[in-house]
C-alpha positions as CSV (number, residue, x, y, z in Angstrom):
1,X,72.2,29.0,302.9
2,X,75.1,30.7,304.1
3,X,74.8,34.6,303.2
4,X,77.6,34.7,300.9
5,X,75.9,32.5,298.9
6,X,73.1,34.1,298.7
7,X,72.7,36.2,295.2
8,X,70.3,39.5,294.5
9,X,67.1,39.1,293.4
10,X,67.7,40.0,290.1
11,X,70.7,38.0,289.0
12,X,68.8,34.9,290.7
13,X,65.9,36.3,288.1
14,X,68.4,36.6,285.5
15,X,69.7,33.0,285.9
16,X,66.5,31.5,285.9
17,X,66.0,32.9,282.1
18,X,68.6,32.4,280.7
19,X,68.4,28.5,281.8
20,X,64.8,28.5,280.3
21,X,65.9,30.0,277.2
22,X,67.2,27.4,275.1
23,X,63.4,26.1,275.2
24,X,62.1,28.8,274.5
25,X,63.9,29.9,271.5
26,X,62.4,27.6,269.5
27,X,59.1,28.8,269.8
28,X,57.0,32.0,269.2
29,X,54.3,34.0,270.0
30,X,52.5,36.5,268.0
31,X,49.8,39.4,268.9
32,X,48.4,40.2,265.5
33,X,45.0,42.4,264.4
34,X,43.2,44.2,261.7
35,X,41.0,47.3,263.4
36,X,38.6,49.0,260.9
37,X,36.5,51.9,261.8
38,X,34.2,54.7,259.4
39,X,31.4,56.3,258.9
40,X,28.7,55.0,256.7
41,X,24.7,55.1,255.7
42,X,23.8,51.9,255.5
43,X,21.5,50.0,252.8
44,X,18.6,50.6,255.3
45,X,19.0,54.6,255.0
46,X,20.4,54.2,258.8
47,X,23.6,56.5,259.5
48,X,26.1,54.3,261.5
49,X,29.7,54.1,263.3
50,X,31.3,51.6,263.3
51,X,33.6,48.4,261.9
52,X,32.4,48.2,258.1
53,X,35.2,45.3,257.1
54,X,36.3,43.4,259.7
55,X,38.0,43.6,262.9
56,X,40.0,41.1,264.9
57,X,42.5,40.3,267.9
58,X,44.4,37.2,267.1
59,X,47.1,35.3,269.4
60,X,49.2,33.2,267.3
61,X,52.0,30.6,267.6
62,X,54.5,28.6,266.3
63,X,57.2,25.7,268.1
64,X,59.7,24.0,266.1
65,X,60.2,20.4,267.3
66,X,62.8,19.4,264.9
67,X,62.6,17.0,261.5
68,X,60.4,19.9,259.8
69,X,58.0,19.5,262.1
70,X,56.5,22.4,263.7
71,X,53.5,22.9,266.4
72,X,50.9,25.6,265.6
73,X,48.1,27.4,267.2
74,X,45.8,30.1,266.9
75,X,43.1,32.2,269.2
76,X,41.1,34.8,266.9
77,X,38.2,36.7,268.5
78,X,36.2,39.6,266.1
79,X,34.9,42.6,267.7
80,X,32.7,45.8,266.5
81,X,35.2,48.4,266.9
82,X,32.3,51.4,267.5
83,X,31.1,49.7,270.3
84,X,33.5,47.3,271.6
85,X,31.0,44.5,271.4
86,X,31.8,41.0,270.4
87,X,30.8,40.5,266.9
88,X,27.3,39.0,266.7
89,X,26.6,40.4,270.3
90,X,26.9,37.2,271.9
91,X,25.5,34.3,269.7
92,X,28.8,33.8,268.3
93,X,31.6,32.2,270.2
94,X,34.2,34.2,271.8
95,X,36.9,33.2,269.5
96,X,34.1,33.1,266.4
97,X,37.2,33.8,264.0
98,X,39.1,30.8,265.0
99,X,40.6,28.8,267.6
100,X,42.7,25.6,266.6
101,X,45.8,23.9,267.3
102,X,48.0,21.4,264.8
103,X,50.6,20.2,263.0
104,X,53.0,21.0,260.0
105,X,55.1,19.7,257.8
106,X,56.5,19.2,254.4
107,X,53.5,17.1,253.8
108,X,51.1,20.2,254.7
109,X,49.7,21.4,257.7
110,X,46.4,19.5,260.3
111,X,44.5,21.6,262.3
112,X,41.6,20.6,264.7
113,X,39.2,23.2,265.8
114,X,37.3,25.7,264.6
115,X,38.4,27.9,261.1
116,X,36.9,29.0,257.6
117,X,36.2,25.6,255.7
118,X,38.6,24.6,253.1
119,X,36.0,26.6,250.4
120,X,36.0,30.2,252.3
121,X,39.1,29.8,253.4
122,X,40.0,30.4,249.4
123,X,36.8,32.2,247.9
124,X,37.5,35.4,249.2
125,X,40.3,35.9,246.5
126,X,38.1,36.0,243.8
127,X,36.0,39.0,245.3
128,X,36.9,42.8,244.9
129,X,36.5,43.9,248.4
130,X,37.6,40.2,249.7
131,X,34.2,39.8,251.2
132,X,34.4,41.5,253.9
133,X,33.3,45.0,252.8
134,X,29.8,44.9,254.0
135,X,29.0,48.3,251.4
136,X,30.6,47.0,248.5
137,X,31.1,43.1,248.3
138,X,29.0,41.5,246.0
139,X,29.7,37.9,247.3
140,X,28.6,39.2,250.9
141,X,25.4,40.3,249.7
142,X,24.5,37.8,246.9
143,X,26.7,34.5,247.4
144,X,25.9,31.5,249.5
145,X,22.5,32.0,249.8
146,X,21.0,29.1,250.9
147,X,24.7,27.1,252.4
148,X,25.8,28.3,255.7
149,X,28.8,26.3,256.7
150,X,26.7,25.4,259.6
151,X,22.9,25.9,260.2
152,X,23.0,25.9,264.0
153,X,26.5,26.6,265.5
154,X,26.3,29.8,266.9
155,X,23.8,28.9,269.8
156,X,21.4,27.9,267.4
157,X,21.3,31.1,264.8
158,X,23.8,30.2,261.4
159,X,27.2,30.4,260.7
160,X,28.7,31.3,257.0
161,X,32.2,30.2,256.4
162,X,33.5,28.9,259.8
163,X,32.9,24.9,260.6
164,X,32.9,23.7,264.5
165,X,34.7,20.7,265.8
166,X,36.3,20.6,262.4
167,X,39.6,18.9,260.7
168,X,41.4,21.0,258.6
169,X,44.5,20.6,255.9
170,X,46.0,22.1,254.0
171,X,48.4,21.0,251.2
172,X,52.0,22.3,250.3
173,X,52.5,24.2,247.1
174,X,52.9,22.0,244.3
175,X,54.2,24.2,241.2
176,X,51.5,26.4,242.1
177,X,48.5,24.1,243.3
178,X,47.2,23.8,246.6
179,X,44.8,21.7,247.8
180,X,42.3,22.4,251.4
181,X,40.3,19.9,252.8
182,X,38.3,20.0,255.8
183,X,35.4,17.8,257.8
184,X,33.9,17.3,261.2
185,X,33.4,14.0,262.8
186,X,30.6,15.0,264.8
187,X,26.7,15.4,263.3
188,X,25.6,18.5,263.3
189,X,22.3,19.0,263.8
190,X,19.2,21.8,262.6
191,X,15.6,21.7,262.8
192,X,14.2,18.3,260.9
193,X,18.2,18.1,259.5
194,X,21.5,16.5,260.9
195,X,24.8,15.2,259.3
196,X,28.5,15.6,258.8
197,X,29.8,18.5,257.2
198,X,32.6,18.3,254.1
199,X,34.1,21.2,252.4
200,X,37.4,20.9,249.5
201,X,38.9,23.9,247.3
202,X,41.6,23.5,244.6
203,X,43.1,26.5,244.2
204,X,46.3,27.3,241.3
205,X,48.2,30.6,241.3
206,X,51.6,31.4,240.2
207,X,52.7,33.7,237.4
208,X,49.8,36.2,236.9
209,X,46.8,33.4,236.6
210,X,45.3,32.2,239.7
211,X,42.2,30.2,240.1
212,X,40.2,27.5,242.1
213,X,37.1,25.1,242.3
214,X,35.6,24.9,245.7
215,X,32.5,22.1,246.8
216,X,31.3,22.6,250.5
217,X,28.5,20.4,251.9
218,X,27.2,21.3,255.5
219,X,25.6,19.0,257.7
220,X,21.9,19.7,256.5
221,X,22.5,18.4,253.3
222,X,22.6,21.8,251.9
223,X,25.6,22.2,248.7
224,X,27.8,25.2,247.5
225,X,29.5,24.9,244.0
226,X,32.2,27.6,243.9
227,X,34.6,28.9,240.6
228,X,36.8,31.8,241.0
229,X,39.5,33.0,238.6
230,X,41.6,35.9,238.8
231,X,44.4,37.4,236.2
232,X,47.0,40.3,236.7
233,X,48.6,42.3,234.2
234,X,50.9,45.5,235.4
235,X,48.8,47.2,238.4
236,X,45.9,45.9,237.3
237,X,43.4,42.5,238.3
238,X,40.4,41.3,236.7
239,X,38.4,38.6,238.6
240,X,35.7,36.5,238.2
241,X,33.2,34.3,240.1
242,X,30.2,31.7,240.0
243,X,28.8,30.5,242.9
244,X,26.1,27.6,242.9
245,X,24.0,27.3,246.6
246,X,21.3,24.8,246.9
247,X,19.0,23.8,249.7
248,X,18.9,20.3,251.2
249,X,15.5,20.9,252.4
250,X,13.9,21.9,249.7
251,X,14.2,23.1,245.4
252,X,15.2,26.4,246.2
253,X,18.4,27.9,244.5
254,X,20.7,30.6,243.6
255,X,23.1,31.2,241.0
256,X,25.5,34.2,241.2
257,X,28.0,35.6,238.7
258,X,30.3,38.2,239.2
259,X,33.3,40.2,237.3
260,X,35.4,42.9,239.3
261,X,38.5,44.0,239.0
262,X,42.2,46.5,241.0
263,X,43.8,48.9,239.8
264,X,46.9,50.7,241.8
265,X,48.5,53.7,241.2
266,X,51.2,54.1,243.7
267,X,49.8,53.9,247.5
268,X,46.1,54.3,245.7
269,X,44.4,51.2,244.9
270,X,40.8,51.4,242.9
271,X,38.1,48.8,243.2
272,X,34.9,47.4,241.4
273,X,32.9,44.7,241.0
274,X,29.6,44.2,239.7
275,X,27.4,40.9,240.3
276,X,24.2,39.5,239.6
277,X,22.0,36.9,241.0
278,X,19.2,34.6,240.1
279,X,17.3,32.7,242.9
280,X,14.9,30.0,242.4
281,X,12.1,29.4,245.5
282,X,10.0,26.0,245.9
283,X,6.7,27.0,245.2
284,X,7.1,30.3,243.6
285,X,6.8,30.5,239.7
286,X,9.9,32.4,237.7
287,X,13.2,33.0,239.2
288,X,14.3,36.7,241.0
289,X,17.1,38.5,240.2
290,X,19.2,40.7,242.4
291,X,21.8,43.0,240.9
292,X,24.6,44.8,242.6
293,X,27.5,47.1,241.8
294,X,30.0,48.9,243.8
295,X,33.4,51.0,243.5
296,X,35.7,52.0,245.9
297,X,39.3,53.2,246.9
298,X,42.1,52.7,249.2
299,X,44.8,55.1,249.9
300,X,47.6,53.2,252.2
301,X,49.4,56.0,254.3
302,X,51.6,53.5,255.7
303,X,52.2,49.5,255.0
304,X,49.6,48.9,257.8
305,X,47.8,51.9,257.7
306,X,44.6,52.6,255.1
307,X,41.9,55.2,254.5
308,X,39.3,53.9,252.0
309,X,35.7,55.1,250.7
310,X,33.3,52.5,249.7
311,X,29.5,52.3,247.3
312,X,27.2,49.7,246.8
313,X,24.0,49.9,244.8
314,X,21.5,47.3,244.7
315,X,18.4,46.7,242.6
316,X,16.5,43.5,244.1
317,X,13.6,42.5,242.6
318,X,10.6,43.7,244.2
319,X,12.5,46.1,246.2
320,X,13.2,49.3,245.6
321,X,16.7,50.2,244.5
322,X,19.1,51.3,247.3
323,X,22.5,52.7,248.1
324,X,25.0,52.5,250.9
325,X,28.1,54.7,251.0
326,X,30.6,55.1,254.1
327,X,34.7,56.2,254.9
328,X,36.6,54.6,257.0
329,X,40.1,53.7,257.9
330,X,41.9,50.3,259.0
331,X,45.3,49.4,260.8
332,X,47.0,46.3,260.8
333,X,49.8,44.9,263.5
């Protein structure tokens, strides 16, 4: 090339991107987390440090390919923020929170991966503390007893809420009503137990109603019946739950019912919920019942910034009663 043709580094740089950029301007990618931190005594009267809702790195995307159709993706890994450890300490996956790619329309949106299930992807709505509150939520601690999304997906020990090798869709919003379906192809497999894994959730909300019916059926035969409903009024929110989770190995059963309701007063939000359980064991006469209530509050110094104290108290049968209390804060970007 003759030298005065030859151009500086950084215009040649400069050139390069800008031809690459009418690609790339119809695409996008997003770096997106929740980090949650406190202090807290735990139900087993052990003092601990560390994430006590949940934290999470997530790598997002969206490409427009033109006619409303769009290509999606998304890489989410949780993480114990005292510690720095991958949640589970290694029998989970690295992206255990989810890791799919798909397709969207007007006709809704495909997935195929790994992601909640069409039921927990909704059922967390209907809980004070959204279940992931591991002090107060009443559907962590008494919900879903005997139906883990999968029995043996995370190297053998169970998973609640996220289904492997899965299909996911859901539904555009029709005058309020969505609709989430999702299924794997494959047989998964637990001791003595193997099948295909279904899960489906209904869910209505607009105006100050919302509500849903949720059915999930893993791939040990196990079943989870779920009803949530939820009505505002000003600042505040009652909400109520049932959940139904049967064993597909055996007669034994839990019912759970909970009420809890919001209340916000400016950048303080109050929370309570109070649920009770009654489980049924092959073998053993009468039912037990487990009863917990909790109360807690949020205080949001910023729109991604929170400080929040949490209680749970819990009276199982046969077990003394206990108490776990803890502070913490969260950020969101």
């Amino acid at each position: 090339m003759h030298p005065s043709l030859r151009l500086p580094l950084g215009v040649t740089a400069a050139l390069l991107v800008s031809t690459a950029l009418p690609a790339a301007a119809q695409s996008g990618v997003t770096v997106s987390g929740y980090l949650d931190a406190g202090m807290y005594r735990d139900f087993d009267k052990t003092n601990r440090l560390g994430t006590i809702q949940r934290s999470n790195l997530a790598f997002s995307g969206v490409e427009d390919l033109g006619s409303g159709l769009k290509a999606t993706f998304r890489l989410s890994t949780r993480f114990e923020m005292g510690t720095g450890a991958q949640e589970g300490q290694g029998s989970k996956p690295f992206w255990h929170d989810e890791s799919t790619v798909g397709l969207q329309g007007d006709w809704g949106h495909v997935r195929l991966g790994r992601a909640l299930s069409a039921m927990w992807s909704q059922e967390w709505k209907y809980d004070a503390f959204s279940n992931v509150n591991r002090i107060a939520s009443t559907a962590w601690h008494l919900a879903h007893t005997f139906t883990p999304t999968d029995r043996a997906s995370n190297n053998g020990d169970p998973e609640y809420g996220r289904m492997a090798n899965g299909i996911f869709y859901d539904s555009p919003n029709w005058g309020g009503v969505t609709v989430h379906l999702s299924a794997s192809p494959e047989r998964t497999t637990a001791p003595g137990r193997d099948g295909r894994a279904v899960s489906t959730a209904v869910n209505y909300d607009q105006g100050p109603a919302a509500a849903m019916l949720g059915y999930e059926r893993n791939g040990s035969g196990d079943k989870d019946w779920f009803a949530g409903g939820k009505y505002r009024f000003g600042a505040a929110a009652v909400l109520l739950s049932y959940n139904h989770s049967t064993a597909g190995d055996s007669s034994d059963k839990s019912r759970m019912v909970s009420v809890g309701g919001t209340y916000a007063m400016g950048a303080t939000t109050l929370r309570a919920s109070y649920g009770q359980q009654r489980v049924h064991l092959d073998g053993v006469a009468g039912d037990v019942t487990n009863k917990m209530a909790s109360v807690g509050a949020e205080h949001n110094l910023s729109k991604r910034t929170m400080l929040y104290a949490s209680l749970g108290h819990q009276r199982f049968d046969q077990q003394p009663s206990r108490t776990a209390f803890g502070v913490g804060m969260a950020h969101a970007f």
